[in-house]
N, C-alpha and C positions, 0 to 999 in steps of 0.2 A: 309689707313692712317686716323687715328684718326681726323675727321673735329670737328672745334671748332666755326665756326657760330655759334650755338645757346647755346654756353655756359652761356654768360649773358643774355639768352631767362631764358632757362630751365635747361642746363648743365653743372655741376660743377665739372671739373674735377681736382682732389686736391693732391698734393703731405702732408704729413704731417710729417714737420721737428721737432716733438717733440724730447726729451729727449732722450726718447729710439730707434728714429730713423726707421724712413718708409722708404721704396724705392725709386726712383723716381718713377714718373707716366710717362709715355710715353706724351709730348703734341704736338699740331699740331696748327700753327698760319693760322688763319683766319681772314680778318680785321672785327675787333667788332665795328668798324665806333665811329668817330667822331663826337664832337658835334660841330655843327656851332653853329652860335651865338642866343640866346633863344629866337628864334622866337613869339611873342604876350608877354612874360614874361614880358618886361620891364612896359607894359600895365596894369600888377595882383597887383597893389598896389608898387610902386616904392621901398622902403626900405625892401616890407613884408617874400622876399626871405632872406633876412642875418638879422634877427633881429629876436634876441629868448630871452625871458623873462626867469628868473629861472624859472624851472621846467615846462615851458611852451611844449605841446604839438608840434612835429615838426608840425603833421598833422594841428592843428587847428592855428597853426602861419600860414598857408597857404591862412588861411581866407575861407570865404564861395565862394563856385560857381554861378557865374551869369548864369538864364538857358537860351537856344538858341531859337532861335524863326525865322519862314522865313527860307530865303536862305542860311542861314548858318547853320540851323540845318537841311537840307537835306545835305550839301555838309559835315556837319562834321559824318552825318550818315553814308553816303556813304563812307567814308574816314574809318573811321572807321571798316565796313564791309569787307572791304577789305584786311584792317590789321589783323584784326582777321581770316579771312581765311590763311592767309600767316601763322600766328605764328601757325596755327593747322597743317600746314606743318611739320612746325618745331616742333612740339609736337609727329607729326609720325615720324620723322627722329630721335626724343629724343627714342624715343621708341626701336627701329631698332638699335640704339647704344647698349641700355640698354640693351639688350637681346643677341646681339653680343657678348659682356664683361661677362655676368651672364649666359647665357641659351645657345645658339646656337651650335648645333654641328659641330665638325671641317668642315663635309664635306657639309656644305650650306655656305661656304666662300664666293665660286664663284657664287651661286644664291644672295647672301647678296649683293655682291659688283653689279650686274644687279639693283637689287631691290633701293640700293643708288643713284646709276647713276642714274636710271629714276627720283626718287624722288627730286633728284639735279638740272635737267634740267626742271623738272614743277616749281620748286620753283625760280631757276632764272628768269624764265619766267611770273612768278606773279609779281614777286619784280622788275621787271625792264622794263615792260609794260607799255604803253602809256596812257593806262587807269589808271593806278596808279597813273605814274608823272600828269594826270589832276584832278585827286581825290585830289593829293595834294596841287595843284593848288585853288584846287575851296574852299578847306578849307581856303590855307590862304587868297587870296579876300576877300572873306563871312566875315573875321574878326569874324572865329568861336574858336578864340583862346585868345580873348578878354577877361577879367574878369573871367579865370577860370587857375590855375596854373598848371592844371592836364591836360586840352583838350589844352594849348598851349607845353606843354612839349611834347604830344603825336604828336603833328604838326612836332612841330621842329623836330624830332629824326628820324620820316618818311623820311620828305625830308632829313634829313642828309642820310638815310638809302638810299632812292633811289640815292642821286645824287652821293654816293659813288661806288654801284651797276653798275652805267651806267656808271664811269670812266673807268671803272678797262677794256681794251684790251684783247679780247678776248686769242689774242697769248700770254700775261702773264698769262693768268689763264693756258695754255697748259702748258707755262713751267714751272709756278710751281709744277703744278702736278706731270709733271716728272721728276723735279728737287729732290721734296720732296723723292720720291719712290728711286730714286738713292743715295739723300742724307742719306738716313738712313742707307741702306746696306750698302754705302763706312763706313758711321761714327760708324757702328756694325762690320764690319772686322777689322774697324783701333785699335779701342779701344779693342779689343779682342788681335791685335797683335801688342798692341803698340808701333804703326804704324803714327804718325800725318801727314807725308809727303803724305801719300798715301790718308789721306783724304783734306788736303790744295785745290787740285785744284777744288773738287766740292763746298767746303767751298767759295773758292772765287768767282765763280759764283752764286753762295745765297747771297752773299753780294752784286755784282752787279745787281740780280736780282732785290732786294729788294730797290736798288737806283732808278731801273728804275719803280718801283709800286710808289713810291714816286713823281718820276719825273711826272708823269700820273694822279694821283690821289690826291695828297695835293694840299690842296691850296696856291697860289699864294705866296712865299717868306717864305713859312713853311720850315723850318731844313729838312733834309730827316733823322734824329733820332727823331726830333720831329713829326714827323708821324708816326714812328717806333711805338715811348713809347704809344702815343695818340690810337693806335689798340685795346689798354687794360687799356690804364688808363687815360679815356676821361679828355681832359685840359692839361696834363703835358706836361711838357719841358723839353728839357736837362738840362735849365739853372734853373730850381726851382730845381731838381732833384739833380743840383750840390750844390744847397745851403744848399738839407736837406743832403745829402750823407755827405755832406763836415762836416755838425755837427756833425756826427755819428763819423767821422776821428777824429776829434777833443777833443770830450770828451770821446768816449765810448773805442775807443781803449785804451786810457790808463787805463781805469779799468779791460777793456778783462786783458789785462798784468799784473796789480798788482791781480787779481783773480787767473791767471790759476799761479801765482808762488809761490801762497801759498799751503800748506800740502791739501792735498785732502781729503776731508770730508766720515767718515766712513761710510760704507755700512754696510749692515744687512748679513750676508751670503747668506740666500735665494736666493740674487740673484746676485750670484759668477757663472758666464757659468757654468753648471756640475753639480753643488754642487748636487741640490734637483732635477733630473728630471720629475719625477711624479709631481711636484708643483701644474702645471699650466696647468693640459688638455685642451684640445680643447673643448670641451663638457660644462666647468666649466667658462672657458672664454665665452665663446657665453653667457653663460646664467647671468654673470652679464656684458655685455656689452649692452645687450638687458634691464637688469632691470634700467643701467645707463641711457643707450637713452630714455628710459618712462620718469625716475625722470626729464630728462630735460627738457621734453615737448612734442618729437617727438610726433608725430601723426600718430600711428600706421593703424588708421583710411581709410587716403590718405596718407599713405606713405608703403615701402617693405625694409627689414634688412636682405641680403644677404650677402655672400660671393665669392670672386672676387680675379685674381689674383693679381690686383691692386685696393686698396682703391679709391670708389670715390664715388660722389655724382649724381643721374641722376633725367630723367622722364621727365612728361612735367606739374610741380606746379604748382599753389601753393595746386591742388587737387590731383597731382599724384607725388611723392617726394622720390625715392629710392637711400637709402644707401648702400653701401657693406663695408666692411674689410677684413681682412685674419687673420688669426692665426698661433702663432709660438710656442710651447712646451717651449721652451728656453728660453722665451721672452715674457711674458704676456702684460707689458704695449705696445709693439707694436700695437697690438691687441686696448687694453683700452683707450690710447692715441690718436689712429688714430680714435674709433668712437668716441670720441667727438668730435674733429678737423671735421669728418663729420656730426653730427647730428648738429655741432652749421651753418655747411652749408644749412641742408636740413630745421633749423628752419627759417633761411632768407627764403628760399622759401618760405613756409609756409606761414611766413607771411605776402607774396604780398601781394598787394591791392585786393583783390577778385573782386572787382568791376570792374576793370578796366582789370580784366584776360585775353589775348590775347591782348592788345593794348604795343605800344613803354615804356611807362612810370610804366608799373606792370616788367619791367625789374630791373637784379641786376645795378647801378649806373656804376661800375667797375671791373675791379678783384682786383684793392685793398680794396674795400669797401667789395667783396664777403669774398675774405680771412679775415680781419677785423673781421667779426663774427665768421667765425670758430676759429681763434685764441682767439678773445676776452673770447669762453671756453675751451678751448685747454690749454693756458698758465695762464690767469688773474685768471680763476676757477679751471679747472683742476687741476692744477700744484699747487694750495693755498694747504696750511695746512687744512684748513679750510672744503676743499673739500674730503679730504681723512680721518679727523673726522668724515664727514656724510656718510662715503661710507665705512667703514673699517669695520661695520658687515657685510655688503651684502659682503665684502671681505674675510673674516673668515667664512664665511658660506659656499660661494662658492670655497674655497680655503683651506682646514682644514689643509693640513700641513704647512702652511705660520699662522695661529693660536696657531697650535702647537708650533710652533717654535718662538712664541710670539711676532710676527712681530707689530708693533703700527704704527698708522697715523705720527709719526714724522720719521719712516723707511722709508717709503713710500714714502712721501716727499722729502728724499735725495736723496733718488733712480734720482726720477722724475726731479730731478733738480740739479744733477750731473756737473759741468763743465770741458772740455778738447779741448783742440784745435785740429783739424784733418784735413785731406785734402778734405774729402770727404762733400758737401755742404748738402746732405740727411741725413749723419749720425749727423750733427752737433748739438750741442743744443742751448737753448735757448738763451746763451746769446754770444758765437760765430757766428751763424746763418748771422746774419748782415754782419760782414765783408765777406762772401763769395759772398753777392749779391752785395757789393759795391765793390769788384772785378768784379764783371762779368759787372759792368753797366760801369764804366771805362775804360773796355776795349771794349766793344761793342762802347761808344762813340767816342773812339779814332779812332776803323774801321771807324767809316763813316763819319768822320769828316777829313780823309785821313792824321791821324797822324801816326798810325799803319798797317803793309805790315800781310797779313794773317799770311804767314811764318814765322812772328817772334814772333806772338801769344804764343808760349811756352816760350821761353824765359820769356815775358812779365810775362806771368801767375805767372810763378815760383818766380819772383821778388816781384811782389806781396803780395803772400800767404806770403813769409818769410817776409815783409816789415808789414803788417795785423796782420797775427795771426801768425807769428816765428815758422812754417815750411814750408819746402821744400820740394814738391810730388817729389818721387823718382823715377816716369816713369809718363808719358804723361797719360796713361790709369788712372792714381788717380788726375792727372792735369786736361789739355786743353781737356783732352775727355772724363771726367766723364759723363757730360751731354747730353743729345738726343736733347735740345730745337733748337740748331745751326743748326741740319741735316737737319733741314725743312725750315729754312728761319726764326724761332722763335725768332729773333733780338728785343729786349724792353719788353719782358717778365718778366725776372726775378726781375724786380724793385717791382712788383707790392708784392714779397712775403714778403720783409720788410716792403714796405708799407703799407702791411697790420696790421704789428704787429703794427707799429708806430700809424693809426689810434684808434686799439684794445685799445690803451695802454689809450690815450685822451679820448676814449670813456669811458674806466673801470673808470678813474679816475670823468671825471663826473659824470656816475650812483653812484658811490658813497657817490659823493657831494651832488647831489639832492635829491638820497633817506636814505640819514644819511648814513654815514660810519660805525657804531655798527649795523646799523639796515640793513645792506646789509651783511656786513660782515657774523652777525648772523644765517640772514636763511639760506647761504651758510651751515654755518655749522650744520644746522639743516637739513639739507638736502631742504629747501624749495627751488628751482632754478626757479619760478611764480615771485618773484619780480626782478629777474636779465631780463629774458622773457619779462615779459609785458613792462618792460623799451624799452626795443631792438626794442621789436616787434614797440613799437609806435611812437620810435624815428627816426628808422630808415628804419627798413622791408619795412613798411607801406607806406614810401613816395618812395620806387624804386627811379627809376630816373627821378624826378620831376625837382631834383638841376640839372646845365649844369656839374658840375664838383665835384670830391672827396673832393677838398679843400671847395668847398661851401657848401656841405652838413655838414661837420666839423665844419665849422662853425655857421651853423643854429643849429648845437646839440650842439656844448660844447662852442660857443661865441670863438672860432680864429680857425685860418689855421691849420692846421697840423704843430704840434711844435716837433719837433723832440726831446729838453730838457725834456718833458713829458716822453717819452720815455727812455732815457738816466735817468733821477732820480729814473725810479721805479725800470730799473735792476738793477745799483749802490748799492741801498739802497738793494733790496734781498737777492746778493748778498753776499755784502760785512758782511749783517747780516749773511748768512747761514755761511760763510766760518771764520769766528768768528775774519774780520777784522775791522779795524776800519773806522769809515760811519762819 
């Protein structure tokens, strides 16, 4: 089973809902821990976390470091050394993924899954040791988290890391495990024979399971969805969740509606299923997806561009950093779409904090903050006009009969950002996408808040979808059981994939603001993507998880919360412009 421990370590494993539509990715929930409350922070200069000047540096709005001296710079050394052995754990375990997925021959399965096992039980064994929780200990005494925003975030995330560790019952961990393993073969027979009955009853014990990790493990008068959501997107609530979801109801749906009923915006032939088979080799694809991930930055360096049967991002960064994709004959942006979606993942790697490499705080924030970058070039870049100006010789080069056939950056363009409403949440685009995940989060809410009975799960779905986006899944298998994240217990996942767009969206629109909108715009189209980069890298890469939460880091870059209307104005306006209605 896919373990996702160390996903906001080192491993990013990404579904990519572009235009043209990725598969899903297989995921597996593992609690990514919570943040307690920011231990030594409030001590780093009282306002200096939420106050950003234009164009102010996140990093240097952090202020300078006070250095340690005494007993607190042996207890934060010690502390330290210890963390970093642990993540080197998890950097072998990143590895042993990566190679599983890319390299491994079928028949080292069964040595693969010995070799996990044992590496599973040294590592719980590190992270939950007595010597740890005193190393923790003896940091925050020392008062070694004093006057520094980076050595008190790396405290705090510790002890949230360990006291989480040490909740969790050893007999839940049995039976998720084999809940997990049964969960997926029932929810892989049912959906094959669109069957939802026959997968309900393991369904319902994943949902009790996951009341009793809550029960066990959150703290004191915490929601059990509010521990759910917080697994992945440290800070969140049901109730802020319903206040952006609720936005998204509000405004966006009625544009989904007046968009998808207007005439559909013409396409180029090329890419009619059939038309050109020869188009789009495999051979031709690699090699300008490979020239795409250079121009963006990637770092070919400390990074690997492989092929996988699911797109994803791995290793153990920000010095070891592997991409993969797949390729389709039929379908080239599948291919082109999905490695940016991953190279804008593998450049957050990248750009942790080097310094602090192996420690709590050179981690991704969240998965909505991780997705946030890859979307941020996936849709904000990718998907511009702008981008397919700078890329349409490398596309005519490597593509001669799409030249021939005198294909232009504004074909391209429509292709990529096509709208239609579907059942399916992977096929979806860009600007349907949302309401699938504001479905699934409604309804996950409703399970464990004991509004909704598993078994009426279909029903519910079906109402839905035609209630959202005005269709109706015509079997269960395009409904209630497209998705594998329920078969494991993966309850509060899915928020984080609009979240992520929602943050991309506040963040594209700042970089903009602060590096002149003609003057971002431009190198886009010149192909220069160094001033979109160095923005990212230093607003955001750079400080990992310094901030306690998504919403705070939001607001140290772009001055407020996560405003969902950010959001909601930029597809309206693209829209409504591509489909030639009126804005």
């Amino acid at each position: 089973r896919r373990q996702m421990r160390a996903l906001l370590r080192r491993v990013v494993v990404a579904s990519c809902p572009a235009a043209a539509a990725s598969s899903a990715v297989r995921h597996a929930a593992v609690p990514l821990r919570r943040p307690a409350a920011p231990f030594g922070l409030a001590r780093v200069s009282a306002a200096r976390l939420s106050r950003r000047e234009h164009g102010m540096s996140t990093i240097a709005a952090l202020g300078t470091s006070a250095p340690l001296t005494g007993d607190a710079a042996t207890a934060y050394d010690a502390l330290t050394t210890r963390l970093r052995k642990l993540a080197d754990l998890d950097a072998v375990e990143a590895t042993l993924q990566w190679d599983e997925l890319v390299m491994m021959p079928d028949g080292a399965a069964e040595a693969r899954g010995r070799q996990k096992a044992a590496l599973a039980e040294l590592k719980h064994g590190e992270a939950t040791s007595a010597e740890m929780g005193a190393a923790i200990a003896a940091a925050e005494t020392s008062g070694a988290g004093e006057g520094c925003a980076w050595r008190a975030a790396n405290i705090r995330d510790a002890r949230r890391d360990y006291d989480d560790a040490v909740r969790v019952p050893a007999s839940l961990k049995a039976r998720e495990a084999e809940l997990g393993a049964r969960g997926y073969a029932a929810w892989h027979k049912a959906r094959e024979a669109n069957d939802f009955e026959s997968f309900a009853p393991v369904l319902k014990e994943l949902v009790a399971l996951r009341k009793e990790f809550a029960a066990a493990c959150a703290d004191e008068g915490m929601k059990t969805y509010d521990y759910l959501l917080d697994q992945f997107e440290r800070g969140m609530t049901s109730e802020r969740l319903s206040e952006i979801f609720g936005e998204l109801r509000r405004s966006l749906a009625p544009v989904i509606k007046t968009v998808l009923e207007a005439p559909p915006i013409e396409q180029h032939p090329i890419f009619a299923p059939g038309a050109f088979p020869d188009a789009f080799p495999e051979s031709a694809q690699e090699r300008f997806c490979r020239a795409v991930a250079t121009r963006m930055g990637f770092c070919f360096d400390t990074g690997r561009f492989d092929t996988s049967v699911h797109p994803f991002t791995g290793g153990s960064g920000p010095f070891d950093v592997r991409i993969t994709t797949r390729y389709d004959e039929s379908n080239f942006m599948d291919a082109a779409m999905g490695v940016i979606h991953e190279v804008g993942h593998a450049l957050y790697e990248q750009g942790l904090n080097k310094d602090q490499d192996g420690l709590p705080v050179a981690r991704a924030l969240s998965m909505g903050i991780h997705e946030s970058q890859s979307l941020f070039w996936e849709r904000y870049v990718g998907q511009s006009l702008e981008f397919w100006e700078a890329n349409l010789p490398a596309f005519h080069e490597n593509f001669p009969v799409a030249r021939e056939q005198g294909v232009t950056a504004e074909d391209v363009y429509r292709f990529v950002n096509k709208a239609k409403a579907g059942f399916i949440r992977v096929d979806a685009d860009e600007l349907t996408y949302s309401m699938h995940v504001v479905l699934r989060f409604e309804l996950e809410r409703a399970l464990f808040e004991n509004e909704l009975d598993v078994d009426d799960l279909p029903r519910a779905w079906n109402e839905k979808m035609t209630e959202l986006l005005g269709v109706t899944p015509e079997t269960d298998a395009k409904g209630v059981l497209q998705d594998v994240h329920w078969s494991d217990g993966s309850f509060g996942y899915f928020p984080s994939y609009t979240l992520g767009a929602m943050y991309a969206a506040q963040f594209f629109r700042t970089a903009r603001e602060e590096l002149g909108e003609s003057k971002f715009d431009d190198a886009i189209k010149s192909g220069d993507f160094s001033l979109a980069r160095n923005w990212l890298r230093d607003k955001i890469h750079a400080v990992g998880s310094v901030y306690p939460s998504a919403d705070e880091l939001c607001l140290a870059v772009t001055g407020s919360r996560l405003d969902p209307s950010v959001y909601v104005a930029f597809l309206e306006k693209k829209y409504k412009t591509l489909y030639g209605l009126e804005y």
